[in-house]
C-alpha positions in Angstrom: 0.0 0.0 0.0 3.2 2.2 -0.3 2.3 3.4 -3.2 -1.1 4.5 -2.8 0.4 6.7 0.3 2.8 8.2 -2.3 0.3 8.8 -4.8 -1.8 10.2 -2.5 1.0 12.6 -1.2 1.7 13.6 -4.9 -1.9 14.5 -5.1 -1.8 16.3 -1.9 1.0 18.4 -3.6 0.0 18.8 -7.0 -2.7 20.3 -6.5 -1.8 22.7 -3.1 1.0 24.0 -5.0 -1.5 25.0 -7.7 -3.5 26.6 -4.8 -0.4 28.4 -3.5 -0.2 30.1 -7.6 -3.8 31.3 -7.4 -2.8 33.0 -4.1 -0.1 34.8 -5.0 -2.4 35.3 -8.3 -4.7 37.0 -5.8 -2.0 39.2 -4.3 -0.4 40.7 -7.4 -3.8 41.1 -9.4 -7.2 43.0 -8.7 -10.5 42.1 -7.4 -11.5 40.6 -10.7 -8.7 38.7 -10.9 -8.8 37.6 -7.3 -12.3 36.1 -8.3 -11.3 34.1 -11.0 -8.2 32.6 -9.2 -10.7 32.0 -6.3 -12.7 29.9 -8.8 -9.9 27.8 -10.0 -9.0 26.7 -6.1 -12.8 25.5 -5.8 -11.6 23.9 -8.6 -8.4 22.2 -7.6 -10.1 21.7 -4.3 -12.9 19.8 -6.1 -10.4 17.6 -8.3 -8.7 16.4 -5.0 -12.0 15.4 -3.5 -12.6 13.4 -6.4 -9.1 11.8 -7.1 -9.2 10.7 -3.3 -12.7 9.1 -3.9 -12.1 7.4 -6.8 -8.6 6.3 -5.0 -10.8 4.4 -2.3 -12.7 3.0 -4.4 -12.7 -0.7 -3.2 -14.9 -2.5 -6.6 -11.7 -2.1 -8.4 -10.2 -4.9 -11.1 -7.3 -4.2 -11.6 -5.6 -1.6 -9.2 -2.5 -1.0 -11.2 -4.3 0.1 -13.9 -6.6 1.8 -12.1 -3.9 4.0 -10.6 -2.2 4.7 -14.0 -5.8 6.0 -15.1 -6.1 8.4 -11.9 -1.9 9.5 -12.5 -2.7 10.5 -16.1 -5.9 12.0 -14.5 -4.4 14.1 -12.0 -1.8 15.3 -14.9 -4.6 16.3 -17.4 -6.4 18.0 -14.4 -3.7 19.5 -13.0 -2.5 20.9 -16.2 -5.7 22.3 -17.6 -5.4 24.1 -13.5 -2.3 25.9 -14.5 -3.1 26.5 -17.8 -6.0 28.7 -16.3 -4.1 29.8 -13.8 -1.2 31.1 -16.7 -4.3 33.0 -18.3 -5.1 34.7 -14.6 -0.9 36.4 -14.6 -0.7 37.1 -18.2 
């Protein structure tokens, strides 16, 4: 089960250090930009929720490939994150 406490740290960091981005979004822009960035950490907030729930999930087949499915999740989700969050400094 090592690997399932890793994957859940990597989660865990992941996705607060895309928190920590829309924060300092929040400090350097204005109120509507501190809006928007508030938006994408209900999103990232959201996305961890679900990654940890679908992580427990205990009907699972095949739990190697169901990990590979949630690591490519977390790096589509995570990069679609940033991506918004890129739009949000530029």
């Amino acid at each position: 089960m090592a690997s399932i406490r890793k994957f859940k740290k990597e989660i865990n960091d992941v996705l607060s250090g895309i928190i920590e981005d829309c924060y300092v979004c929040q400090l350097e822009g204005d109120d509507k930009v501190s809006l928007k960035a508030e938006k994408v950490i209900d999103e990232a907030i959201t996305t961890f929720d679900e990654l940890i729930a679908q992580l427990h999930q205990k009907d699972v087949a095949d739990q190697k490939a169901h990990l590979k499915n949630l690591k490519v999740s977390l790096i589509d989700k995570s990069a679609a994150l940033s991506a918004k969050i890129e739009k949000l400094s530029s």
